[in-house]
Structure formats: structure tokens, C-alpha cells
C-alpha positions in Angstrom: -4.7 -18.5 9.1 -6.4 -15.5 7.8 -4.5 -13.4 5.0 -4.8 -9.6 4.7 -4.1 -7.9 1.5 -2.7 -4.7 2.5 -2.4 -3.3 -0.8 -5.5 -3.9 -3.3 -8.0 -1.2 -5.4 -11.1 -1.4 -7.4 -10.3 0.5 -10.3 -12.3 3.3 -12.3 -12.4 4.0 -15.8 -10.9 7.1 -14.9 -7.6 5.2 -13.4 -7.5 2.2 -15.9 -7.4 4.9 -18.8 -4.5 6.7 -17.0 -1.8 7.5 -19.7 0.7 5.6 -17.1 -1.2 2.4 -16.8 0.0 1.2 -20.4 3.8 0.3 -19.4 2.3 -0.8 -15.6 0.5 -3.3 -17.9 3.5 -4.2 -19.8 5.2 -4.8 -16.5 2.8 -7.5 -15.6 2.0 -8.8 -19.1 -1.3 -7.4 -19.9 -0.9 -5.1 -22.3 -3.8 -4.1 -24.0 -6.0 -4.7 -20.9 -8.2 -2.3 -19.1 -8.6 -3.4 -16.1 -11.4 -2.5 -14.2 -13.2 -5.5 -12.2 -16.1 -5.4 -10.0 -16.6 -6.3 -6.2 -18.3 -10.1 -7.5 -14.8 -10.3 -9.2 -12.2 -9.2 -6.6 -14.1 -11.3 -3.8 -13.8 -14.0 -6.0 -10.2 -13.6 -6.5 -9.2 -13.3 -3.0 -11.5 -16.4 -2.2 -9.2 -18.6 -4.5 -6.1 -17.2 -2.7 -7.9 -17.7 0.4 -7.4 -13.8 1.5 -9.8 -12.7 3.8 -9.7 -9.2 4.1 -8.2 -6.8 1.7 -7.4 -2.9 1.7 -8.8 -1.1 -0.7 -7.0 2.3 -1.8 -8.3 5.4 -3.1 -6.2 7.3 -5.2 -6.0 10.8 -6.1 -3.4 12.6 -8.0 -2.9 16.2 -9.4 -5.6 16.1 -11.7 -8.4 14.6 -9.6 -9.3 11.5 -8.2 -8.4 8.2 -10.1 -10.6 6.5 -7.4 -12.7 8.7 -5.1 -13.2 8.0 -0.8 -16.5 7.9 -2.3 -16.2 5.0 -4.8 -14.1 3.5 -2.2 -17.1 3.5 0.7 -19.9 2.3 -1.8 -17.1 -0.7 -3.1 -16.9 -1.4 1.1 -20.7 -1.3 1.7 -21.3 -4.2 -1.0 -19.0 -6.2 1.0 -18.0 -4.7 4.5 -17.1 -7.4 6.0 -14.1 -8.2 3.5 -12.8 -5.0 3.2 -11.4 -1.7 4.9 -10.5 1.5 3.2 -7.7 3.5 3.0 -8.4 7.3 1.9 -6.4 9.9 -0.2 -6.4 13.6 -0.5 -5.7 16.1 -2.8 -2.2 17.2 -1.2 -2.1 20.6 -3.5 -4.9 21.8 -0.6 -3.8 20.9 2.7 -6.5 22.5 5.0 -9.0 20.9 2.5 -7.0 17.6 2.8 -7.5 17.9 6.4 -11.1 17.9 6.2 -11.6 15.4 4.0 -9.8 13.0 6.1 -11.7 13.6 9.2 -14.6 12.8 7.3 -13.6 9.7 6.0 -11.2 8.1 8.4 -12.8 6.7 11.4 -10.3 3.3 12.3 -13.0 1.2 11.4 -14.0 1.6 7.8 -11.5 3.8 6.7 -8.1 2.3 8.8 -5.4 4.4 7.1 -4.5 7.2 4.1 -2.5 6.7 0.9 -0.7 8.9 -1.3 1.9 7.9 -3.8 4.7 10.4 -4.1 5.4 9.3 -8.3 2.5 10.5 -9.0 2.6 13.8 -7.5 6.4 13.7 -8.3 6.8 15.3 -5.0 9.1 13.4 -2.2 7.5 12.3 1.1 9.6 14.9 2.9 8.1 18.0 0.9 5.7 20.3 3.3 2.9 19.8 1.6 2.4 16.1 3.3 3.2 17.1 6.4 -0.2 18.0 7.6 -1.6 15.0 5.9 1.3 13.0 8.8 -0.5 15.3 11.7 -4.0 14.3 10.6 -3.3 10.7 10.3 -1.4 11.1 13.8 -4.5 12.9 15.1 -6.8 9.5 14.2 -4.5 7.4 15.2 -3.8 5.8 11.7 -1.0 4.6 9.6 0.2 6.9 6.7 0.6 4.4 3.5 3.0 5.3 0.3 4.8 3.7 -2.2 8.7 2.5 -2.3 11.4 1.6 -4.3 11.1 2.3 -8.6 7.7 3.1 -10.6 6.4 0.6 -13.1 4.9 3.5 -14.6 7.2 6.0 -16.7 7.5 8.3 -13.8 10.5 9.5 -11.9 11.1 6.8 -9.6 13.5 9.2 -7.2 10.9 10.4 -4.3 10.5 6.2 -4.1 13.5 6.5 -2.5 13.8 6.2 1.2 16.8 8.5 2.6 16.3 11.1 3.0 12.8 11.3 2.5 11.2 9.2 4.8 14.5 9.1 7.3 13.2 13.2 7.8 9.6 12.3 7.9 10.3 9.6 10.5 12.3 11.5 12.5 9.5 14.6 12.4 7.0 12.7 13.4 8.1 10.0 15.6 4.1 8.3 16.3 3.2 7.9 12.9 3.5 4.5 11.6 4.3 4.4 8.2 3.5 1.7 5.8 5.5 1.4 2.6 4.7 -0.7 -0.2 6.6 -2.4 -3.5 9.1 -4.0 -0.8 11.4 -1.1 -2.5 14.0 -2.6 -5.3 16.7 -1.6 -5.5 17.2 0.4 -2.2 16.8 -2.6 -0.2 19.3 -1.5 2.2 17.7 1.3 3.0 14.7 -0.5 3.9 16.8 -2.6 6.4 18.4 0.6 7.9 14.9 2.1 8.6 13.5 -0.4 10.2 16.1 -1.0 12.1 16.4 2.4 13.1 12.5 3.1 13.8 9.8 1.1 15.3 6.8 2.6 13.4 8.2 1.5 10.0 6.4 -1.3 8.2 6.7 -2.7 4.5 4.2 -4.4 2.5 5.1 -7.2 -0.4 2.4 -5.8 -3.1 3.3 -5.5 -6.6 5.8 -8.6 -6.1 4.9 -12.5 -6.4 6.7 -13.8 -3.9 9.2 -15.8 -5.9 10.6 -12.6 -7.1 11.5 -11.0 -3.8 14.7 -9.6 -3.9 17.2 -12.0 -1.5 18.3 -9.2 0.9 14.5 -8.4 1.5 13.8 -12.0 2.1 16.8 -12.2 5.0 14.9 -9.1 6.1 11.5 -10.6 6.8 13.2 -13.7 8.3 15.2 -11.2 11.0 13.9 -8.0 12.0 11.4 -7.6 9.3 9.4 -10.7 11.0 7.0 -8.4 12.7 7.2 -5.2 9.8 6.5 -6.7 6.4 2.9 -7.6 5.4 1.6 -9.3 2.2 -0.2 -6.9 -0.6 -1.0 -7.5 -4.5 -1.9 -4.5 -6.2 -4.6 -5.8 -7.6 -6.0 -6.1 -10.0 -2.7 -5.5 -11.5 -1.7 -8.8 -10.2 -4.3 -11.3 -8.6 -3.8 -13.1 -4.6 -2.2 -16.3 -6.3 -0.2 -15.0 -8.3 1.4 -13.1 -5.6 1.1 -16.1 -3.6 3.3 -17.9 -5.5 6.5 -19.3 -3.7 5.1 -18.9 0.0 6.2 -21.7 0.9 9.7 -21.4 -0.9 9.9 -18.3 1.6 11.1 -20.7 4.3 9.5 -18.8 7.2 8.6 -20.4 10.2 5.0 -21.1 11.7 5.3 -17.6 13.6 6.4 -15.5 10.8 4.7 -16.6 8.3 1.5 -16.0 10.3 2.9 -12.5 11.0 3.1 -11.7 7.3 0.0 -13.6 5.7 -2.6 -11.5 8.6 -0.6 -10.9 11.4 1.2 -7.7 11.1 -1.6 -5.9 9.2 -4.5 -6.9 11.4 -1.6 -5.5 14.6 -1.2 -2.1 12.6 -4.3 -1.3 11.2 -6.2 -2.1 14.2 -8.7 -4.3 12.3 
């Protein structure tokens, strides 16, 4: 069984200084800690967990990139075999945005594009993504954002998920959309989505799995079997820690597959 973490990043100085990485680190008990680790390091992390393959994130927010497509490419080209990219753009220049992603996003190094609505403080429905949706429609790759509340001190309202992805579902019925933080406390609205539409997935990054909410785990053992993936966030928390209580899940053989590997290696193509 080969586990994909569909939610990891090698972080800059630029990111781990952020002014909103101090009560993230707080949230997972490491305050004080910058955390930037190298490629040695995060392979060596996901080979205790036993992870295979892990997405690595760029991130870009109003003030720049925290983690470039560049930075992202020369982490994948030190091990390119263990990782796949997902690229960001800055959203305040769509046309530009457009272009960038192009570039970058081929299916095979680059498999998808993440932006994190907290951090632009803008909701997933506001016009600004929508020809970020169209270009990732265009290559035939899933759109990635971020769920539920914010560790960070940031509004956690565009995490939520009616209206704003119901309307960007709806608009754009063949984008697949991958959501991450498994999105406390609007687990409902999870279930309602993906109930509702087929190109609707959820990843389990930022959790260990111990500390999944109830109702999401009677979601992956019923329709979410085929739409929820495993994710970290690291290096904010490490493969075993979010490992912890897998097998406390109580997912059969087929689901379990699904969610280590499964589901990921389906919807990114890799």
C-alpha cells in the first residue's frame, strides 16, 4: 500500500517568518519554532510514515510568494520521483495568473493549483478565482483550497463551504475540487457537497487522525470512501503524527486503500 500525502510544503524563510505562523505553531505545539526543513529532511519523514509520494504546495498571497512555482520545481528536481507539485498564482492579476499556470502545470510535475482563500480573505466564489477554475479546467487539473476554520488569526468565514463552493461547483461543473482541513465545524456541509457533486473531494491534512471529527469519520466510511484523501501539512505536523489512529479509523481493506493512495493517485492522475 502506497500512501500519498496530498497536502505537504517545503517551507521558506519568507513563509516560516509569516506574522500568521506564530498561533499556527501554537496550534500544534511548537511555539517558538521556525520551521523550515530541507528535502533530506521531509524524505526522511515520509520514509518513517512509509508515505511514498507527497504534494508539495506553492503558496502565494497578497504580498508575494511565501513559496514560489520556482522553489517548488527545484524542491521536485532533488527528488522527482517522491513528489509532484501543485502551483499558485497571484489572484490580484488574473491574465497574469493565467500565464503563469500554463507555464507550470503540465499533469505530470505540476498535477494541480492551490490557493487559500484566508489568506487572500477573499471567498472561493469571488470573480477573481474564476479564471484560475477555467485554467485549471483547461489542463485538466484539480483546483485545491482550504476548508473549515484558520489556525492562523484570520477570518475563518470564506473556509466555509455554502455558498461559496456550492456557486463554484455549480459554475463549473468539470472542475474537481480538492478541499483540505477536512472542514471543522461545517462538517455537514461537507457531507451535503459531496453528496450533491461528483467532482468534490476532501483531504485529512492538518488533522492526526485520532482527532477527526465523528461525523467526518461516518463520512469517509459511506460516501466519502472514494472522496477523502490523507494530507499532513507538513512540516507543521509530520506523516506519523497524522498517522496516528489509522487503524482506530475502522475502515475496511478497500477504503482504507482508497484514502492512504487511492483517491489521490485516481484524481491527480499520478
Amino acid at each position: 500500500m502506497e500512501t500519498v500525502d496530498a497536502w505537504a510544503q517545503i517551507t521558506t524563510e519568507r513563509m516560516a517568518n509569516a506574522p500568521w505562523m506564530e498561533p499556527l505553531l501554537r496550534w500544534t505545539g511548537r511555539a517558538g519554532q521556525v520551521l523550515v526543513p530541507t528535502v533530506k529532511e521531509t524524505l526522511a519523514a515520509m520514509d518513517v510514515a512509509g508515505v511514498k509520494m507527497a504534494l508539495l504546495s506553492a503558496w502565494y498571497g497578497p504580498e508575494g510568494p511565501l513559496i514560489s512555482n520556482e522553489e517548488v520545481a527545484r524542491q521536485i528536481r532533488e527528488a522527482p520521483d517522491r513528489f509532484r507539485g501543485l502551483a499558485s498564482v497571484d489572484l490580484s492579476n488574473p491574465m497574469q495568473a493565467v500565464r503563469e499556470l500554463r507555464k507550470w502545470v503540465d499533469g505530470q510535475t505540476f498535477v494541480g493549483v492551490r490557493l487559500l482563500p484566508w489568506l487572500w480573505n477573499l471567498p472561493p466564489n469571488d470573480r477573481l478565482y474564476y479564471p484560475v477554475y477555467a485554467a485549471c479546467v483547461d489542463a485538466g487539473v484539480p483546483f485545491c483550497t482550504q476548508i473549515g476554520h484558520t489556525g492562523p488569526l484570520c477570518r475563518s468565514e470564506p473556509g466555509r463551504l455554502i455558498p461559496y463552493l456550492d456557486d463554484v461547483l455549480l459554475d463549473f461543473p468539470e472542475l474537481k475540487i480538492v478541499a483540505g482541513h477536512v472542514g471543522f465545524p461545517w462538517i455537514d456541509e461537507v457531507v451535503s457537497l459531496a453528496l450533491k457533486y461528483p467532482n468534490f473531494y476532501v483531504d485529512t491534512s492538518a488533522y492526526a487522525l485520532h482527532r477527526l471529527p465523528k461525523g467526518f469519520v461516518s463520512f469517509m466510511k459511506g460516501p466519502g470512501a472514494r472522496r477523502v484523501m490523507f494530507g499532513t501539512n507538513w512540516p507543521m505536523l509530520s506523516p506519523t503524527a497524522c498517522l496516528k489512529g489509522l487503524d482506530e479509523l475502522g475502515l475496511d481493506a478497500q477504503t482504507r486503500k482508497a484514502f492512504l493512495g487511492g483517491n489521490a493517485r485516481r484524481v491527480y492522475g499520478l
